[in-house]
FILUM-759822 format. One record per residue (C-alpha): z, x, y. Coordinates in steps of 0.001 Angstrom, whole numbers. Example, Ala and Ser with C-alpha at 12.3 -4.5 7.8 and 13.67 -1.06 7.14 Angstrom:
@c3: 7800, c1: 12300, c2: -4500
@c3: 7140, c1: 13670, c2: -1060
//
This chain:
@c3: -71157, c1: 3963, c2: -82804
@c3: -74031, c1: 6104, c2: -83253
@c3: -73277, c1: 6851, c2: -86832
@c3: -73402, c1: 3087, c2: -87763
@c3: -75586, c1: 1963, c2: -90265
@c3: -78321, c1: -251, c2: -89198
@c3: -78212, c1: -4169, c2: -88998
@c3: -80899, c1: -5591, c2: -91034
@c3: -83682, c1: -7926, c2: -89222
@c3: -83083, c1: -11444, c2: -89017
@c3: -86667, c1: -11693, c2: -90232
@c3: -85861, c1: -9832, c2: -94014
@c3: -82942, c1: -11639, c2: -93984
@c3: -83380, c1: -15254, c2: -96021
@c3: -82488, c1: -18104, c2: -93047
@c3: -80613, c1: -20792, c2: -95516
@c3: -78485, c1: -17482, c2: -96292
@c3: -78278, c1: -16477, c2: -92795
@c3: -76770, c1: -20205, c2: -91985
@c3: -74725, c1: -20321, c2: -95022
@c3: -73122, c1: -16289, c2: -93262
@c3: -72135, c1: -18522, c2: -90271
@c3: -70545, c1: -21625, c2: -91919
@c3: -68327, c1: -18869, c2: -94133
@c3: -67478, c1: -17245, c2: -90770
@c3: -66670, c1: -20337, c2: -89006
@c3: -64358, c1: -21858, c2: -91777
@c3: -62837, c1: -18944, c2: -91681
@c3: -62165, c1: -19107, c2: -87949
@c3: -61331, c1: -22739, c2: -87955
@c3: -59162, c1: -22301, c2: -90793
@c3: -56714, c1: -19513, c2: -88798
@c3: -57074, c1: -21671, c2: -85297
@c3: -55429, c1: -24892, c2: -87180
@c3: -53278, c1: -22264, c2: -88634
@c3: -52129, c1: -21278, c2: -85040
@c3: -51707, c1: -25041, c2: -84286
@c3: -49327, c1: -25604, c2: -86890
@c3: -47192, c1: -22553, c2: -86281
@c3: -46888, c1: -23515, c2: -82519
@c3: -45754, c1: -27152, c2: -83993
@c3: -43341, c1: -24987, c2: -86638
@c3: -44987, c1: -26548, c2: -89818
@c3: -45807, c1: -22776, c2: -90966
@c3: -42952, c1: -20399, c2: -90563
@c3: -42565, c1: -16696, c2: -91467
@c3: -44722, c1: -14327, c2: -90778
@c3: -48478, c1: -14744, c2: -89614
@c3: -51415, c1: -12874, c2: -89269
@c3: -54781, c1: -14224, c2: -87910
@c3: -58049, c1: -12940, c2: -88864
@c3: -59769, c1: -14240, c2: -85735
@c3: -62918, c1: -12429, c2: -84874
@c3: -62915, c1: -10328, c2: -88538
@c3: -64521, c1: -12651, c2: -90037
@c3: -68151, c1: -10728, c2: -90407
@c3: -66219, c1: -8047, c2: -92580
@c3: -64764, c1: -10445, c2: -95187
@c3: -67433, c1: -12992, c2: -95252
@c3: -70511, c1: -10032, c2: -95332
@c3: -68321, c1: -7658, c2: -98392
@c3: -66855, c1: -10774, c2: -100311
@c3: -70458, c1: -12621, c2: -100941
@c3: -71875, c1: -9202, c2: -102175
@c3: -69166, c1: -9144, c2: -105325
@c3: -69766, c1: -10677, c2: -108446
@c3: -67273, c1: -13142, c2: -109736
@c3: -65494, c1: -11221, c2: -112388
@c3: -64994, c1: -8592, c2: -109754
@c3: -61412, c1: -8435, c2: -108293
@c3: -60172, c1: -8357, c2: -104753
@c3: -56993, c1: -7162, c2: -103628
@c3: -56140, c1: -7625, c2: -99773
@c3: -53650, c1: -7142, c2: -97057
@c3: -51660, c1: -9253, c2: -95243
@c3: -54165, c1: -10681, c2: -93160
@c3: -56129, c1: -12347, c2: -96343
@c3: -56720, c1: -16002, c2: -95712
@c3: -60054, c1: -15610, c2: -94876
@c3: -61071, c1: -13209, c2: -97684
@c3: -59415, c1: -15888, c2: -99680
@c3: -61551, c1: -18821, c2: -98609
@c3: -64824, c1: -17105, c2: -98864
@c3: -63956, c1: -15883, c2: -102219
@c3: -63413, c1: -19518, c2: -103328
@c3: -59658, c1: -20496, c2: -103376
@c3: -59640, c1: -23714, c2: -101762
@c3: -58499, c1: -24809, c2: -98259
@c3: -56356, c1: -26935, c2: -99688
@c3: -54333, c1: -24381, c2: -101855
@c3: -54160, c1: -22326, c2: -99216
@c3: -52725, c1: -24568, c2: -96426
@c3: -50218, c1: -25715, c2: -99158
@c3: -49019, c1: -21963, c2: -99661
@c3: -48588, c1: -21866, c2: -96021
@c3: -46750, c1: -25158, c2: -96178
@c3: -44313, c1: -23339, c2: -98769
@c3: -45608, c1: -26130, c2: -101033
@c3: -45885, c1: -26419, c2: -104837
@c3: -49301, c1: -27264, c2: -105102
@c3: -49707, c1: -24067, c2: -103189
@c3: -51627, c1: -20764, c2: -104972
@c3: -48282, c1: -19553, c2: -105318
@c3: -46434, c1: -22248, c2: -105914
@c3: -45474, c1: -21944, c2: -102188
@c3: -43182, c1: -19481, c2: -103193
@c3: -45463, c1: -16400, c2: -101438
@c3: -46461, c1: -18090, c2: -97568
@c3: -49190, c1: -16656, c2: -95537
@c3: -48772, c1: -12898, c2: -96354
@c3: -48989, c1: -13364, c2: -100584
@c3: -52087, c1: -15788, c2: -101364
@c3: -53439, c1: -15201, c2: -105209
@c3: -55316, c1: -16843, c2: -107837
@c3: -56289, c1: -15655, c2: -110893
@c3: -58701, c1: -17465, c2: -111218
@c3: -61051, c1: -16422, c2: -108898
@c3: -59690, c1: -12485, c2: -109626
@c3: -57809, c1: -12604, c2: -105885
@c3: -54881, c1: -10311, c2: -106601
@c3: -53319, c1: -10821, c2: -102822
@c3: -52340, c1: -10929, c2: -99861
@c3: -49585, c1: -7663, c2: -99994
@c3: -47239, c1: -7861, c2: -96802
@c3: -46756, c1: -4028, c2: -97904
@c3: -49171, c1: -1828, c2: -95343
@c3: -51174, c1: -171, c2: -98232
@c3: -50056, c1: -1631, c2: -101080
@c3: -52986, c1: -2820, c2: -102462
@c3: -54421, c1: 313, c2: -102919
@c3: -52606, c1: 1217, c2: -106138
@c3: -53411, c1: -2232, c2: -107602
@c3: -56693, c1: -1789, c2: -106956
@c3: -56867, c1: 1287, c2: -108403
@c3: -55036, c1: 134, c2: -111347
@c3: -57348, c1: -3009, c2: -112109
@c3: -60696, c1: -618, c2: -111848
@c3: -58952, c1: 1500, c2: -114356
@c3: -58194, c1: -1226, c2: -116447
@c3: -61611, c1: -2299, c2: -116420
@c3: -63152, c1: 1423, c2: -116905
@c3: -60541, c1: 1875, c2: -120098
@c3: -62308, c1: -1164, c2: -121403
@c3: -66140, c1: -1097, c2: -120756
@c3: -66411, c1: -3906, c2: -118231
@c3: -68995, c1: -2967, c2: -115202
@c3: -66446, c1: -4710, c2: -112555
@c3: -65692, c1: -3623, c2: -109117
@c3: -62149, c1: -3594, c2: -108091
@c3: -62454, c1: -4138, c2: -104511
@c3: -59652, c1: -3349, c2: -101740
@c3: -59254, c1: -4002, c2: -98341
@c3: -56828, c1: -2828, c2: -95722
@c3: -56537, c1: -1885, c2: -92267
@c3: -56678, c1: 1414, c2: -90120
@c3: -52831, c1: 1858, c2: -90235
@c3: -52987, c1: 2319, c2: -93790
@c3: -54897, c1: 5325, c2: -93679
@c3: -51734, c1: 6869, c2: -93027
@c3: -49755, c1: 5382, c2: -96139
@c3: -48868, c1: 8626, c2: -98560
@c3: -50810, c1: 5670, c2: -101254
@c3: -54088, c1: 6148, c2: -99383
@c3: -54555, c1: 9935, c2: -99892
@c3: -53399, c1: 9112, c2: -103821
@c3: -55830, c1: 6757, c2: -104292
@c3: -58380, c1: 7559, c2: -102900
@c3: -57667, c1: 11355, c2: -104985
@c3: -57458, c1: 9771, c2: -107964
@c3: -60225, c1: 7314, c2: -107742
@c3: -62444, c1: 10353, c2: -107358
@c3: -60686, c1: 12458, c2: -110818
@c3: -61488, c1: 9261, c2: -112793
@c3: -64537, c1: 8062, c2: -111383
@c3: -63146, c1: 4146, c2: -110669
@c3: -65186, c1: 1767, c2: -109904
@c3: -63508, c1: 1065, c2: -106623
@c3: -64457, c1: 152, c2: -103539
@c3: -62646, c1: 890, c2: -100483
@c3: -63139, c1: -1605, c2: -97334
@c3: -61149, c1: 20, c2: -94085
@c3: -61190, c1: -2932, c2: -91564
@c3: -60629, c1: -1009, c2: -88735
@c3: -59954, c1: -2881, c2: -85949
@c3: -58454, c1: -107, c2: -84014
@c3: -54849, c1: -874, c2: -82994
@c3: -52733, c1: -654, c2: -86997
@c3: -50538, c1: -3105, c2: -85745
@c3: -49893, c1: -2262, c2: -82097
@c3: -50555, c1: 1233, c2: -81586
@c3: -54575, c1: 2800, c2: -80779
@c3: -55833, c1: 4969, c2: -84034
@c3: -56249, c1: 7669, c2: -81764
@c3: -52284, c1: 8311, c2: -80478
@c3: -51728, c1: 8275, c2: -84436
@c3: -54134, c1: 9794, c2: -86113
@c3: -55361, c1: 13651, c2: -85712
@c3: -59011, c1: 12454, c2: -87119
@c3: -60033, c1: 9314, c2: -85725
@c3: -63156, c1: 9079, c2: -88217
@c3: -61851, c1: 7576, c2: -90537
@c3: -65071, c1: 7872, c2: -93229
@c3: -64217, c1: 11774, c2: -93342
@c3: -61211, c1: 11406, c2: -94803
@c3: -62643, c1: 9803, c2: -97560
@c3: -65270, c1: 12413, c2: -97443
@c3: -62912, c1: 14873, c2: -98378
@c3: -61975, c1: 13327, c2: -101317
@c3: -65711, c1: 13657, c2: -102497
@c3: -66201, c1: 9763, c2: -102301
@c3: -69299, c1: 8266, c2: -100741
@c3: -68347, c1: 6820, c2: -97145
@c3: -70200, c1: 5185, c2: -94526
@c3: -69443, c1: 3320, c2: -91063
@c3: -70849, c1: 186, c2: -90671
@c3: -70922, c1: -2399, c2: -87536
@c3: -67825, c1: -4712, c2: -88277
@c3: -68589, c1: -7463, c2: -86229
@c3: -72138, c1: -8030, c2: -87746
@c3: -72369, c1: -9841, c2: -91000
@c3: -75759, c1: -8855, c2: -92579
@c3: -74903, c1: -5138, c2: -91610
@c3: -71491, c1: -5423, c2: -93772
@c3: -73478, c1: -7059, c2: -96366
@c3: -76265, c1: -4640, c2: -96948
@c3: -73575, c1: -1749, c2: -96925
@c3: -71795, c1: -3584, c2: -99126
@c3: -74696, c1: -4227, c2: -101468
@c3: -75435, c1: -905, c2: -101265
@c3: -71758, c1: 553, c2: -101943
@c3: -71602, c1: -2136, c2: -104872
@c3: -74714, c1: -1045, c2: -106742
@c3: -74118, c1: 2617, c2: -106656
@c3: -70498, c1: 1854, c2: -107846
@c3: -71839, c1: -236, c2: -110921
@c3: -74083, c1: 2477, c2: -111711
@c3: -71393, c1: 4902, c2: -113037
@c3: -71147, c1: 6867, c2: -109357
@c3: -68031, c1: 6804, c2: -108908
@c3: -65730, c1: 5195, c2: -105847
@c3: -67445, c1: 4319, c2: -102236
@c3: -65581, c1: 3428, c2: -99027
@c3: -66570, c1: 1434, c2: -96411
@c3: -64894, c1: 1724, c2: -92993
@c3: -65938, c1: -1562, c2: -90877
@c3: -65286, c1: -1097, c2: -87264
@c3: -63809, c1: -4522, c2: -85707
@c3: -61436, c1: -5700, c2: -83490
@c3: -59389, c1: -8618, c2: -83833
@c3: -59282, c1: -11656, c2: -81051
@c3: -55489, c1: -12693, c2: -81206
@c3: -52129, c1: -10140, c2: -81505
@c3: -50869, c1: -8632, c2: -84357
@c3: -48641, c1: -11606, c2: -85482
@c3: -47834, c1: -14342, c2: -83717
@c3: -44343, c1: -12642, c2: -83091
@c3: -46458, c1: -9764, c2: -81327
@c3: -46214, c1: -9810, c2: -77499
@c3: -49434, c1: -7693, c2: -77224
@c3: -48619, c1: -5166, c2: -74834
@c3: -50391, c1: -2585, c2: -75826
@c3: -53950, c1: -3581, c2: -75048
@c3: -55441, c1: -4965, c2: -72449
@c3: -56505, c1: -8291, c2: -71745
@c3: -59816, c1: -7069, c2: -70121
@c3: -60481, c1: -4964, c2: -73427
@c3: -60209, c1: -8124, c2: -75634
@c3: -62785, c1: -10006, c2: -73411
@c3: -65411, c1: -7327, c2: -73795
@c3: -65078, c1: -7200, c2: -77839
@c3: -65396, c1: -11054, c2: -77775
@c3: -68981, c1: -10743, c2: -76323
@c3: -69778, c1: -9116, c2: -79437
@c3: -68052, c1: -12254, c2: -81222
@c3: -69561, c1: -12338, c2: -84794
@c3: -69889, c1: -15938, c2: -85006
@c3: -71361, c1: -16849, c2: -81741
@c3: -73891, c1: -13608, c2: -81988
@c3: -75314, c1: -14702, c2: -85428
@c3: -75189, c1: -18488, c2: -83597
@c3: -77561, c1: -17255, c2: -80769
@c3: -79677, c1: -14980, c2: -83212
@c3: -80204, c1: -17950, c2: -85262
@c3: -81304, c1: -20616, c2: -82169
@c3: -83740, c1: -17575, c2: -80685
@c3: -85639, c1: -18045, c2: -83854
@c3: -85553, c1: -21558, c2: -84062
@c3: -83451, c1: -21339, c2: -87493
@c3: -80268, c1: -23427, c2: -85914
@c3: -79683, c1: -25807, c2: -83267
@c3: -76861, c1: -27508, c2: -81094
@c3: -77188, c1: -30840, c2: -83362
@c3: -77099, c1: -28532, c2: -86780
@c3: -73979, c1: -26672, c2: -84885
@c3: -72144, c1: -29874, c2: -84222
@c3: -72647, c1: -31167, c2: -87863
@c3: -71213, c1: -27756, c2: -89082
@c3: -68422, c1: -27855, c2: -87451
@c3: -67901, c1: -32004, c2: -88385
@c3: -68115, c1: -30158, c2: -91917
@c3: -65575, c1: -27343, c2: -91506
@c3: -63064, c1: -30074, c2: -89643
@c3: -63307, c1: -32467, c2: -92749
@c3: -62346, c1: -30008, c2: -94741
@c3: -59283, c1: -28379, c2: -93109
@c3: -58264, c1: -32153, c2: -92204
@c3: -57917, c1: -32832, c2: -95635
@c3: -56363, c1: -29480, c2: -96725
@c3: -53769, c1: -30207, c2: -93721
@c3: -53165, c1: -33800, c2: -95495
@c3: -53087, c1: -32130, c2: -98902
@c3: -50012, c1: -29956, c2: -97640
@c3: -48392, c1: -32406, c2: -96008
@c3: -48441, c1: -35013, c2: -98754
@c3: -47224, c1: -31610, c2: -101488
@c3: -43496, c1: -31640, c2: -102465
@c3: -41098, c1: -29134, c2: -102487
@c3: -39751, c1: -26960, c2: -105139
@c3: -36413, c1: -28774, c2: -106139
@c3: -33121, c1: -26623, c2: -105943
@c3: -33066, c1: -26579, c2: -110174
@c3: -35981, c1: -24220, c2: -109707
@c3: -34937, c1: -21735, c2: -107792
@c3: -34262, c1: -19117, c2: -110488
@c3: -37280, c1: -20287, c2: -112541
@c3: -39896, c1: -17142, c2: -112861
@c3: -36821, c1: -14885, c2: -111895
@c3: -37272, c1: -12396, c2: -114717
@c3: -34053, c1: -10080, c2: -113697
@c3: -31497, c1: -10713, c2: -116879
@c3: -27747, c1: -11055, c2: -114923
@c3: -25297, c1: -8526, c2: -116714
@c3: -21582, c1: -8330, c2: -116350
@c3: -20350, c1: -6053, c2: -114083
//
């Protein structure tokens, strides 16, 4: 990973912010492990996908945007979601299939959005963000708003036909967009490298004349400073960036995945390099954290998913009346 760029210091790094990095991380953690918990005991159906050990890339790029910029993410988004602001509660009740959910429980796990925070998804399609993205930062650009249209997606993308468009026309019209690759090696169950000729995935970008770095995906303060960096150059009129985060995610694909394509001895060495117990152990080495400050966290992050469980328990269903409300299809005779 010698092409990495460099983690900042603990020491220039502000401590409340440093703390405030970890509790993002850990809701975000907490969040997808209750998640798991209520799969197993079939209160979530459909399709999941857990963001376990991610949470540096999401928690580092998402605190760097401002809050008229717009994010647009995969299908693996409830964590980008919380740190971005949407509430645990609207998001447990969109996993509930609830009303009071951000999508009126009508989208599940893979389609979160709120408008009001400038979250445009959650796409189950494997790259189908990119052209919304795209779209918003030319929206904005049309109108003379410095925004950042922000887009995340995974390795497997890279070989979407939409990527190469994108990223192509991004560069011809200069939009403010910026492109976060979460790598975490595996698409959804096969390694980068038995399908994809170039493995670096920053020089395909490259050869679209966009800005690209690598950065450490399972450090925080390295995705933030890259994305702080990528940001300001992008609201100075230069054009797209892309970021390519190298993680690794702690759980399967889905929870319908049998995971037999990795091993289980290769998952225990990228969880020593766990972003939320690394930053943990940075923090108590300089005396910024402690076991008693830990335990209150977490009381802190369990209070809130408890009541964001109770929230979606206590929602109601859509009634059977609704069902073709915000159909917009008009029915003609055949």
């Amino acid at each position: 990973m010698s092409n990495l760029i460099e983690t900042p210091a603990l020491s220039k790094v502000d401590r409340t912010h440093a703390v405030e990095c970890l509790k993002q991380m850990l809701r975000i953690r907490r969040l997808e492990e209750r998640c798991a918990e209520l799969y197993s005991a079939t209160k979530i159906r459909g399709f999941l996908h857990l963001y376990n050990g991610e949470e540096a890339v999401a928690a580092g790029v998402v605190q760097a945007l401002g809050p008229d910029d717009a994010i647009v993410a995969t299908y693996r988004e409830h964590g980008h979601a919380l740190v971005r602001g949407m509430s645990a509660r609207a998001i447990m009740a969109e996993l509930y299939g609830k009303q009071e959910g951000c999508s009126r429980g009508r989208g599940g796990s893979m389609h979160l959005f709120d408008a009001q925070t400038r979250f445009y998804g959650g796409n189950a399609i494997v790259g189908g963000g990119l052209p919304i993205a795209a779209g918003l930062a030319l929206a904005d650009k049309m109108r003379g708003q410095n925004r950042v249209s922000c887009c995340f997606f995974g390795d497997g993308a890279v070989a979407e036909g939409e990527f190469h468009e994108c990223l192509n026309l991004a560069t011809v019209w200069r939009l403010p967009v910026l492109f976060v690759c979460e790598n975490n090696l595996y698409a959804m169950g096969t390694r980068l490298d038995l399908a994809q000729s170039t493995t670096d995935v920053t020089k395909k970008a490259a050869a679209y004349g966009i800005a690209a770095e690598a950065v450490d995906g399972m450090d925080v303060f390295a995705v933030e400073a890259a994305a702080r960096k990528a940001i300001a150059k992008i609201r100075g009129g230069e054009g797209p960036y892309f970021l390519e985060c190298k993680t690794y995610r702690f759980r399967a694909h889905s929870m319908y995945d049998p995971e037999l394509y990795r091993s289980k001895t290769e998952v225990e060495e990228w969880k020593k390099r766990d972003p939320i117990s690394s930053l943990m152990s940075l923090l108590k080495q300089e005396g910024a954290f402690d076991d008693s400050a830990m335990d209150e966290m977490e009381r802190d992050v369990a209070r809130e998913l408890d009541d964001a469980v109770a929230f979606a328990e206590a929602g109601t269903w859509e009634s059977l009346s609704d069902l073709e409300r915000f159909v917009y299809s008009e029915r003609r005779p055949l």
